[in-house]
N, C-alpha and C positions, 0 to 999 in steps of 0.2 A: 250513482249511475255514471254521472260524470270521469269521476274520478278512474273507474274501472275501465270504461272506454277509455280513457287516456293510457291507461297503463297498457294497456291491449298494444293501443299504439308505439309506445317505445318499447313491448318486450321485443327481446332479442329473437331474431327469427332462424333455423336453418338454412344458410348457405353452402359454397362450396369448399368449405376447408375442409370440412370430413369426407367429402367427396375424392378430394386430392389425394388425401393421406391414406384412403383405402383403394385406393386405384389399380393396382397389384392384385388384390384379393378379389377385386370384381374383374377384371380380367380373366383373372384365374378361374371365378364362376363360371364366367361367358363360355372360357373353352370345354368346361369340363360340361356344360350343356348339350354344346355343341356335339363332344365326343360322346355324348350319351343317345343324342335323337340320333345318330347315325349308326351308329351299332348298339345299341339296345340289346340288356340279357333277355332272357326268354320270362323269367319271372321280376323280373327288376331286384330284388333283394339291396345287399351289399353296397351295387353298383348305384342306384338310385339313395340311399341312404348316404352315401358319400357326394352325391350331386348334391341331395337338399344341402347339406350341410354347408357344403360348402358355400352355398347360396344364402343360408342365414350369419352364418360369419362376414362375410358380404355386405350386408344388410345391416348388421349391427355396426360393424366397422365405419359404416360410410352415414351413418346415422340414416340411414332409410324408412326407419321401422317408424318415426317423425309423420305426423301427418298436416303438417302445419310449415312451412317456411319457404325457401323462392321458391318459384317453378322450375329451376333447371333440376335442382335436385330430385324433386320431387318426378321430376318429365324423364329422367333417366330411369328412379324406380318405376314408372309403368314403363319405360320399352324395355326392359329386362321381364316385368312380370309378364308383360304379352312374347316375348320368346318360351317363357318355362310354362303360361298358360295349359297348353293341350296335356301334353303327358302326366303334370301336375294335379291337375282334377284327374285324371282320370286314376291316378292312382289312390289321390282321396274320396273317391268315392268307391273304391274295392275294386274295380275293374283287373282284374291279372292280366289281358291284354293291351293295354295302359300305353305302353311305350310303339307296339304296333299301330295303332288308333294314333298316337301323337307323331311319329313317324309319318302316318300320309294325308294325312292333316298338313304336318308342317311342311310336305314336299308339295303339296297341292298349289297349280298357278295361281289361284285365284288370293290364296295366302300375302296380306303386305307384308308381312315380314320378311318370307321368302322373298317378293319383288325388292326391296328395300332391298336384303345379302345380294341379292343377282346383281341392282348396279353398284355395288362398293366390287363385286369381282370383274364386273365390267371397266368400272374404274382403273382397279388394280390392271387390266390386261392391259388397258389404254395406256397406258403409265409405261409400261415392261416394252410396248413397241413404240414408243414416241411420238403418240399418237391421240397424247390427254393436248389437243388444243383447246382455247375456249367454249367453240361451239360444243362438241366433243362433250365433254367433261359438266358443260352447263345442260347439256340435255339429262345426262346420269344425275346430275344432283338435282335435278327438277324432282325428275321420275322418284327419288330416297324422298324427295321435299313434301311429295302427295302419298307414298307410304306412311310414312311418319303419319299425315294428317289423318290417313284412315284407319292406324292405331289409336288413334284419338290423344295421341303426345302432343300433338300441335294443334292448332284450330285456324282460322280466319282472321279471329282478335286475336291473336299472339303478335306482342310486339317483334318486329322484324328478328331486334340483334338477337332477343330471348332466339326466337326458332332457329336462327343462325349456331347461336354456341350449341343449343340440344343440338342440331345436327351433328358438329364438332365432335360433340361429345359422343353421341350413338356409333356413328363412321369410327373414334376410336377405340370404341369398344368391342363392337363388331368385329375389327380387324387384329385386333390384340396390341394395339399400338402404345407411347405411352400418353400419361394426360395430355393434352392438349391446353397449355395455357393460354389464358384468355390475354390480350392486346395490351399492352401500358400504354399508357398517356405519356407524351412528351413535357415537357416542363411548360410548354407554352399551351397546351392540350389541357393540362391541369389545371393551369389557373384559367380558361374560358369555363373550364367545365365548373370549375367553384362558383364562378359570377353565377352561371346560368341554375347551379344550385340556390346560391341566396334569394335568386328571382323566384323561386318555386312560392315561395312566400307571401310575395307580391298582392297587396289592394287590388292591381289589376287583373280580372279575370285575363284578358285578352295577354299581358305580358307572363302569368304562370302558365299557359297553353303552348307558349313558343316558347318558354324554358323548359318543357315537359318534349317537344319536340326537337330542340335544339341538343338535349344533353342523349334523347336516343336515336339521332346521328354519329354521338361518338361509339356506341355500341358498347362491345366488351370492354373497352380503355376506362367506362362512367362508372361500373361495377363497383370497384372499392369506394370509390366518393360516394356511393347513394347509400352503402352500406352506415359507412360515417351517416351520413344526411338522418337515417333512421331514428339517432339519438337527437337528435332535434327537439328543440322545446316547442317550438311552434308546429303545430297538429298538423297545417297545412305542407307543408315542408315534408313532414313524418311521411302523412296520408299517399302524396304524389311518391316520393322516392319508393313505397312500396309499391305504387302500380308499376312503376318504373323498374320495378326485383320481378315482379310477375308475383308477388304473394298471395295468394289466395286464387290465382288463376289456374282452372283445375278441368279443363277441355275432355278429358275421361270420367270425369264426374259427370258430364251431361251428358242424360239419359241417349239424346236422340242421336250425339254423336259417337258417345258406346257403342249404341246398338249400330249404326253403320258400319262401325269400325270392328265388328264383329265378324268375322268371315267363317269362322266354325260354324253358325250356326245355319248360314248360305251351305256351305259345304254340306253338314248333317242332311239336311232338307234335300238338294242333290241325291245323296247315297241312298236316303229311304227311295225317291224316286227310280233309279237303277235297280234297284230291288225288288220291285213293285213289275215293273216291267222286265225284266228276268223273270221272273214271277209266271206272267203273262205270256212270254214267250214260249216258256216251257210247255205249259199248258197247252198251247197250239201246236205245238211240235208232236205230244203226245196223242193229242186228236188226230193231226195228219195221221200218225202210226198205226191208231187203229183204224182209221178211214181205210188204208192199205192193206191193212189185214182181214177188211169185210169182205 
């Protein structure tokens, strides 16, 4: 049992190199998503059959289809699946009007997604009139920072830099931009961040807690060093540098934050309601009528 749990710990985990090298192709998805919630055929055929597709080359490409390795990875394939979410089901479960239903679904305010796209085009406009100051520009990425959270990509316990690059990364997705490389460490950056690696180690509780806080200050720059740190013989060393990847942190996995992060089903709930009363309305419209005709 030992032995097993040790190995768990040095296996090799997915990061973001597949992520990098298919970046093009998920792009490529993103728009052709995009191009499909907005003009939808009337039957989906064809047109939806070249979306998924394009979506699982995507997916296979960037090693997605992975349900085990950092969280960034992992934190981009759910905010891709929460964009393809509505019209996706619906066309898996037989629905012919599928793309209609995901259509106003996905234009609905209440939608984070849609809030999320509003301030990256918010951004974009600020930007075009010279007018992305900091306050500016920190108020939009607040507002992208509590979508994200209520997709359930991000949570509360997400370490800072992790939510930091997911953002990165979503903002360049969204906008069709290219990767987004993450920070290098200076030569002098590198070797604090190695000491503060070998401390992860550390007899002292109290000194592996300030190496575990000291190395995610440096943020994106620590990423390949923890990566290395992974093969580490010492468990403790291994153990921290995976909390430190976000591995196994999975903020869409939990149920209660799912379900918040759920807005379809706000919505559904909504439209029965409108229904109900249209419904209702009718009904007294038509009483008046023959009250009139008595």
């Amino acid at each position: 049992m030992i032995a097993l749990a040790a190995a768990l710990l040095l296996a090799p985990v997915q990061d973001e190199s597949k992520l990098k090298d298919a970046w093009p192709k998920l792009v490529d998805a993103w728009k052709a998503v995009e191009a499909y919630v907005a003009a939808p055929s009337a039957e989906g055929g064809d047109d939806f059959l070249r979306t998924a597709g394009k979506i699982h080359e995507a997916f296979d490409a960037a090693g997605l289809y992975a349900t085990e390795g950092e969280y960034v990875p992992q934190a981009v394939k759910t905010f891709v699946k929460a964009r393809v979410r509505g019209w996706f089901r619906n066309f898996a479960g037989g629905n012919r009007k599928g793309p209609e239903t995901a259509t106003l679904y996905l234009s609905h305010p209440s939608d984070p997604m849609k809030t999320f796209l509003d301030s990256l085009a918010r951004l974009q406009a600020l930007q075009k009139r010279g007018l992305d100051d900091e306050d500016n520009v920190q108020d939009e990425l607040s507002t992208a920072r509590k979508a994200l959270k209520t997709l359930a990509v991000t949570a509360d316990d997400t370490p800072w830099p992790l939510r930091r690059r997911v953002l990165a990364l979503a903002k360049a997705l969204a906008l069709g931009e290219p990767y987004p490389e993450p920070a290098r460490a200076t030569e002098e950056q590198a070797k604090v961040i190695r000491e503060q690696i070998g401390k992860l180690g550390s007899e002292s509780i109290e000194e592996r807690d300030k190496a575990v806080r000291e190395l995610a200050r440096f943020g994106d720059s620590a990423l390949p060093f923890l990566r290395e740190a992974l093969k580490s013989p010492d468990a403790e060393t291994a153990a921290r540098s995976r909390h430190l990847l976000g591995v196994g942190h999975a903020p869409w996995a939990t149920s209660a934050v799912a379900v918040a992060g759920d807005e379809k089903a706000n919505f559904d709930n909504e439209m029965k309601v409108r229904a109900v009363k249209a419904e209702i309305e009718k009904k007294l419209a038509e009483d008046v009528e023959r009250a009139k005709k008595r």
